[in-house]
C-alpha positions as CSV (number, residue, x, y, z in Angstrom):
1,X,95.1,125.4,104.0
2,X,94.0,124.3,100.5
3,X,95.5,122.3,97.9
4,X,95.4,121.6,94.0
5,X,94.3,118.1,92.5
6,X,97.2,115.9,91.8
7,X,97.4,113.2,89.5
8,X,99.1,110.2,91.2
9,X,100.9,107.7,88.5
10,X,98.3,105.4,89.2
11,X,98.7,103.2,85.6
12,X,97.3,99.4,86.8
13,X,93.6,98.0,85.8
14,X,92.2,94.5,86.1
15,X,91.5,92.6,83.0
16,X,87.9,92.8,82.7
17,X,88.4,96.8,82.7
18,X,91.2,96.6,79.6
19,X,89.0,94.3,77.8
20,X,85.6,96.6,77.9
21,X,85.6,99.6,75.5
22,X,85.3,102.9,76.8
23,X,82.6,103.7,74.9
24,X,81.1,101.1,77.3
25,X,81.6,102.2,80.8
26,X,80.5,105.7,79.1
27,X,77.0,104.3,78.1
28,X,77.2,102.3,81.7
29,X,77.7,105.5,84.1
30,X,74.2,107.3,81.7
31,X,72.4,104.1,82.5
32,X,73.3,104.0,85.9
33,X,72.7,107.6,86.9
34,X,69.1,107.6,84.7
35,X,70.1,109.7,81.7
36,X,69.2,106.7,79.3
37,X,66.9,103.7,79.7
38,X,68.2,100.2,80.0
39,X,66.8,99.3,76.2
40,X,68.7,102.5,75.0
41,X,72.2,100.9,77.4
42,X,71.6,97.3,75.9
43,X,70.6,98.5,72.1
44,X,74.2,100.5,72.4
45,X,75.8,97.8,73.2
46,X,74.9,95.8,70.7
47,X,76.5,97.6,68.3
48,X,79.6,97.1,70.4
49,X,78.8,93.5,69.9
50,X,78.4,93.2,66.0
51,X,81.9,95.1,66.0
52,X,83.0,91.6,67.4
53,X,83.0,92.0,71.8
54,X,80.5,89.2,73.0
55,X,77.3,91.0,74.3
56,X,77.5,88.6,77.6
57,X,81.1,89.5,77.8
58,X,80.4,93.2,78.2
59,X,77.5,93.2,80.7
60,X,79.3,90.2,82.7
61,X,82.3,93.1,83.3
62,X,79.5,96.1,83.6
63,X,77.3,94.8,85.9
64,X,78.2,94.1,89.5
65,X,79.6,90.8,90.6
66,X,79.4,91.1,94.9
67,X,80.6,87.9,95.6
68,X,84.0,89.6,94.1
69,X,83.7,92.5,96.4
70,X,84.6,91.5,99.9
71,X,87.3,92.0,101.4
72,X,86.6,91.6,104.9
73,X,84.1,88.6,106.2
74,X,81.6,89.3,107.8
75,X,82.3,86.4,109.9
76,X,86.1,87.5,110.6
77,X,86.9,87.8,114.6
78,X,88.6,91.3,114.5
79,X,85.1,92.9,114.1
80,X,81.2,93.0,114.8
81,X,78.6,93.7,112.8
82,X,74.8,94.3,113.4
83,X,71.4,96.2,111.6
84,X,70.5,98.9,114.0
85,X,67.9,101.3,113.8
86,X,68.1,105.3,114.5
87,X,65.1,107.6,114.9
88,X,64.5,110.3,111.8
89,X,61.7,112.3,112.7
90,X,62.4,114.7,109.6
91,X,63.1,111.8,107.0
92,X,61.1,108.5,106.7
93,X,60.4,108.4,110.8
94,X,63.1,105.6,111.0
95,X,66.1,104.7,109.3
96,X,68.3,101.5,109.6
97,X,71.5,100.6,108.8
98,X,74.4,98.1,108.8
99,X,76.9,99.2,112.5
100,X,80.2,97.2,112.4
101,X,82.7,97.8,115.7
102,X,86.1,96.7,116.2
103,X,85.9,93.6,118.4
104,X,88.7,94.7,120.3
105,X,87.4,98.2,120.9
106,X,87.9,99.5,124.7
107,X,86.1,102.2,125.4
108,X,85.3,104.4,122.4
109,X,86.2,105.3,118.9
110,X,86.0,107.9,116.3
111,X,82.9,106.8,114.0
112,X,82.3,107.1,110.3
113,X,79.4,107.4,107.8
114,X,79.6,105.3,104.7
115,X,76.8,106.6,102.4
116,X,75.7,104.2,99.4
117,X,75.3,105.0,95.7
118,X,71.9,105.6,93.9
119,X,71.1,101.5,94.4
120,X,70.8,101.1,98.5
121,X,72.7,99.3,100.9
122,X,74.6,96.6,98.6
123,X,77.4,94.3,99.6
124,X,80.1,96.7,98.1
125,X,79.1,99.1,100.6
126,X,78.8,96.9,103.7
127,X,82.1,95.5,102.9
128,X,83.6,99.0,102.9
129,X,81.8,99.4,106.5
130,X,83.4,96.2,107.6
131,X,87.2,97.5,106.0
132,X,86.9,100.6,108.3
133,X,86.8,99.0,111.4
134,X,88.9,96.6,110.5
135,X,91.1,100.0,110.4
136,X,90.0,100.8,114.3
137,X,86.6,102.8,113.3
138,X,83.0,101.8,114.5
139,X,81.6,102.7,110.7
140,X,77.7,103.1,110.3
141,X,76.2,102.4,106.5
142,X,72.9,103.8,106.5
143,X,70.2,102.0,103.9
144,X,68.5,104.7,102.2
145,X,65.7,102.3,101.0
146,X,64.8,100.9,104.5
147,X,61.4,102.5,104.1
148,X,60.8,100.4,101.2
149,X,61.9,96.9,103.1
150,X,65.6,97.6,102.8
151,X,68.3,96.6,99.6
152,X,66.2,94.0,97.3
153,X,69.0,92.3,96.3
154,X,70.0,93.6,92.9
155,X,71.1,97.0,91.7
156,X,68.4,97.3,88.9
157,X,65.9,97.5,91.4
158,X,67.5,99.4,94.2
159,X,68.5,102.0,91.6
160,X,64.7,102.3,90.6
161,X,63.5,102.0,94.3
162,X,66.3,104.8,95.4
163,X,64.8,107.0,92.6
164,X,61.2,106.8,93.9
165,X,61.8,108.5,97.3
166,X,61.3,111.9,98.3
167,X,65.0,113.3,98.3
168,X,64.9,115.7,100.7
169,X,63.2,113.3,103.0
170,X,66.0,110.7,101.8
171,X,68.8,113.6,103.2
172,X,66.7,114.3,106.0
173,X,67.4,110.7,106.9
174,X,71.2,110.7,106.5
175,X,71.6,113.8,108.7
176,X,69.6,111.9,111.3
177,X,72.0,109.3,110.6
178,X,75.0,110.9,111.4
179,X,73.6,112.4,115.0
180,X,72.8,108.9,116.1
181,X,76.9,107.8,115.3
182,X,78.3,110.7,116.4
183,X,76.2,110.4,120.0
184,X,76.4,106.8,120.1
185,X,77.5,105.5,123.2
186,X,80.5,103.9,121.4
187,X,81.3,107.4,120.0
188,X,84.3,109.5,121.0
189,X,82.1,112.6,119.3
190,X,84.9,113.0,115.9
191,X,82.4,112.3,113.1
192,X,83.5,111.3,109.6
193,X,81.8,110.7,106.4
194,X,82.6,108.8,103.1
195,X,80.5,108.1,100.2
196,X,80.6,107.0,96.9
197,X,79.0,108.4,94.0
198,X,75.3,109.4,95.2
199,X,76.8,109.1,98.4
200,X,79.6,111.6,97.6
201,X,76.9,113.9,97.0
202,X,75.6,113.3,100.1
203,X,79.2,113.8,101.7
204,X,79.2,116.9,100.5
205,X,75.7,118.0,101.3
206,X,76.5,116.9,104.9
207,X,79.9,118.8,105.2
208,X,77.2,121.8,103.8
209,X,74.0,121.3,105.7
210,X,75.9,120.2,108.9
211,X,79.0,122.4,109.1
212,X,79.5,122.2,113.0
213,X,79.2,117.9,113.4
214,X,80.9,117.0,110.5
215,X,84.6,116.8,111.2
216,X,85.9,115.3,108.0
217,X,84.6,114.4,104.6
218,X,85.9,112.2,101.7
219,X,83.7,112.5,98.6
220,X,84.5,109.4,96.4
221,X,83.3,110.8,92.8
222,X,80.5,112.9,94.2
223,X,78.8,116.3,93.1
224,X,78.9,119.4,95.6
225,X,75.7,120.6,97.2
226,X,73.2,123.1,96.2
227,X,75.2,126.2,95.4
228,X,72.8,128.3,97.6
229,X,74.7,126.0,100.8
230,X,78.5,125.5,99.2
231,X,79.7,128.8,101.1
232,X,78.2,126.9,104.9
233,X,81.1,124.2,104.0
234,X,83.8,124.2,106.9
235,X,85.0,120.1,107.5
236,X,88.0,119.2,106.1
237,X,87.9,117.2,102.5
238,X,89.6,114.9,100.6
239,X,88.1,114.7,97.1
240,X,88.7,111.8,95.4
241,X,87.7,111.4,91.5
242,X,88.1,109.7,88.5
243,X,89.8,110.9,85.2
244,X,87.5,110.0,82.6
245,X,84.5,110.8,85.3
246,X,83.3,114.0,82.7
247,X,80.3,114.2,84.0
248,X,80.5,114.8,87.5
249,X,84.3,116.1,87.0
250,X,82.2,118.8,85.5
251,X,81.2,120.3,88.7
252,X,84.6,120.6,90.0
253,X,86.2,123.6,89.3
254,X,83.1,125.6,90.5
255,X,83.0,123.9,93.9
256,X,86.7,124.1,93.9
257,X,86.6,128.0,93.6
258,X,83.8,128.2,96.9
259,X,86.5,125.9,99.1
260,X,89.5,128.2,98.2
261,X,87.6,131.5,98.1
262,X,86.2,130.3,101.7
263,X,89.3,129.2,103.0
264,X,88.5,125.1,103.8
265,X,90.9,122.8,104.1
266,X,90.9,120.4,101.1
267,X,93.1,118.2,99.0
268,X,91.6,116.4,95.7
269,X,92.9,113.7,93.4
270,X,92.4,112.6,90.4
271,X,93.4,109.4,89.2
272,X,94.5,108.7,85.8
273,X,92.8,106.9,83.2
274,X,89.9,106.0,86.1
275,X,86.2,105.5,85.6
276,X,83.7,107.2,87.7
277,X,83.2,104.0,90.5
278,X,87.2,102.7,89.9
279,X,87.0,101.9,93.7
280,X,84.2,99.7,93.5
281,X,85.5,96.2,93.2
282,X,82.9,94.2,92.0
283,X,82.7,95.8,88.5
284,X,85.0,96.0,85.7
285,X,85.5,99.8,86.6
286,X,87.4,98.6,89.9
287,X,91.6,99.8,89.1
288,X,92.6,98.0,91.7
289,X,95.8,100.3,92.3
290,X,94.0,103.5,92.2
291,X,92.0,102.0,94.8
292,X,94.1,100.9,97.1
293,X,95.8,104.3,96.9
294,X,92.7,106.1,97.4
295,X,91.5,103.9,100.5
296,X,95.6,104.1,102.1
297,X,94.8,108.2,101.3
298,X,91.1,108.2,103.2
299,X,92.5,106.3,106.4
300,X,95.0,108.5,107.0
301,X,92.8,111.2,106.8
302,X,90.2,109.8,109.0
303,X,93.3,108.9,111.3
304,X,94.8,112.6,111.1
305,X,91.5,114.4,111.4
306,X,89.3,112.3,113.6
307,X,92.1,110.6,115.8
């Protein structure tokens, strides 16, 4: 069964967010994804700063603030959280990343992937690991710079780190990353994946590359896979994107056109007036409502699909 994008009346954004020009988040997303430098981001938004918006005020909203992004402790009693290491013979030879169990859990559990953006293993993406179980999963967040000694602490770096690995080694060591959580011990065998930005690409390369472990996929803002392995796609989806997300929005219709044509189960949504990363809370793209919608949305989809 397939299904259109909607467009929930999803209106609310924090303050930072309706304080920050457009123009800014724009420049911010090229930055962050390497189609400008960082003297090219700050010299633009200068000019945004001799039009009268404080220079500190603008990169105090752009750039991340973690200590604003959890949500669940990593101290809190209803779950349990530890680094663990998986073999990845075709990747790096060993990957690590952050495995967070309900404390309650007896016997097993469905399990699910939460794949990082282009910067590594950041708080943001352990809290989301942490929020899962919290929700009765036993979530697994891979670090995609643990040959490199893991997350260095600030996105600047983990963003350049990220971009000097061998990507197909780097996807090599995700799909070794979902066999070791889908044959955990812990593991019930249903295998879900979310990621956010570079890790919606990777949710989509996974639902691609593969086809008969995956079990359900929720792209956060993520570009399809290599067009030569769209048509190997069979997990069901749920798309999740952001309005003003042109760039990656871009890709869309094309990988919408493979899903239908081939019959896959999807649903996508696009949220109004969104910036690409509107679910990450510690920036001012976070809209906290379109958030909270789209996490309600991805839990009952993990619930309905690996339950």
């Amino acid at each position: 069964m397939t299904q259109t994008p909607t467009h929930p009346p999803v209106t609310n954004m924090n303050a930072r967010s309706q304080a920050t020009p457009q123009q800014a988040f724009d420049w911010y997303d090229q930055y962050a994804h390497g189609l400008i430098d960082r003297r090219t981001f700050m010299n633009r938004l200068m000019t945004l700063s001799a039009g009268g918006v404080a220079l500190s005020t603008l990169t105090a909203a752009l750039m991340p603030n973690y200590a604003e992004a959890e949500q669940v402790s990593f101290n809190d009693p209803d779950i349990k959280a530890t680094y663990t290491a998986f073999p990845s013979p075709e990747g790096h030879g060993e990957g690590q990343g952050y495995l967070v169990v309900p404390s309650n859990l007896d016997g097993q559990a469905p399990v699910v992937l939460v794949i990082h953006e282009n910067r590594g293993l950041n708080p943001y993406i352990e809290d989301v690991a942490r929020r899962l179980a919290k929700a009765g999963f036993i979530a697994f967040a891979p670090d995609a710079l643990h040959p490199l000694g893991g997350y260095p602490g600030n996105d600047d770096e983990g963003r350049s780190m990220q971009s000097s690995l061998d990507s197909a080694k780097m996807e090599a060591d995700f799909i070794a990353a979902a066999d070791f959580l889908k044959n955990h011990e812990l593991s019930t065998g249903k295998l879900g994946a979310v990621g956010f930005c570079y890790g919606g690409y990777v949710v989509n390369m996974l639902a691609a590359r593969i086809p008969d472990q995956l079990d359900a996929g929720v792209p956060f803002y993520g570009t399809p896979a290599a067009q030569v392995l769209r048509d190997q796609v069979r997990a069901p989806l749920l798309l999740q994107f952001a309005e003003l997300d042109d760039r990656v929005n871009a890709s869309w219709p094309d990988y919408e056109a493979t899903l239908r044509n081939n019959g896959v189960d999807y649903t996508a949504h696009i949220y109004p007036q969104t910036n690409h990363g509107f679910h990450n809370d510690s920036t001012a793209r976070y809209d906290e409502a379109a958030a909270e919608l789209a996490w309600e949305r991805s839990v009952a989809f993990f619930n309905t699909h690996l339950g």
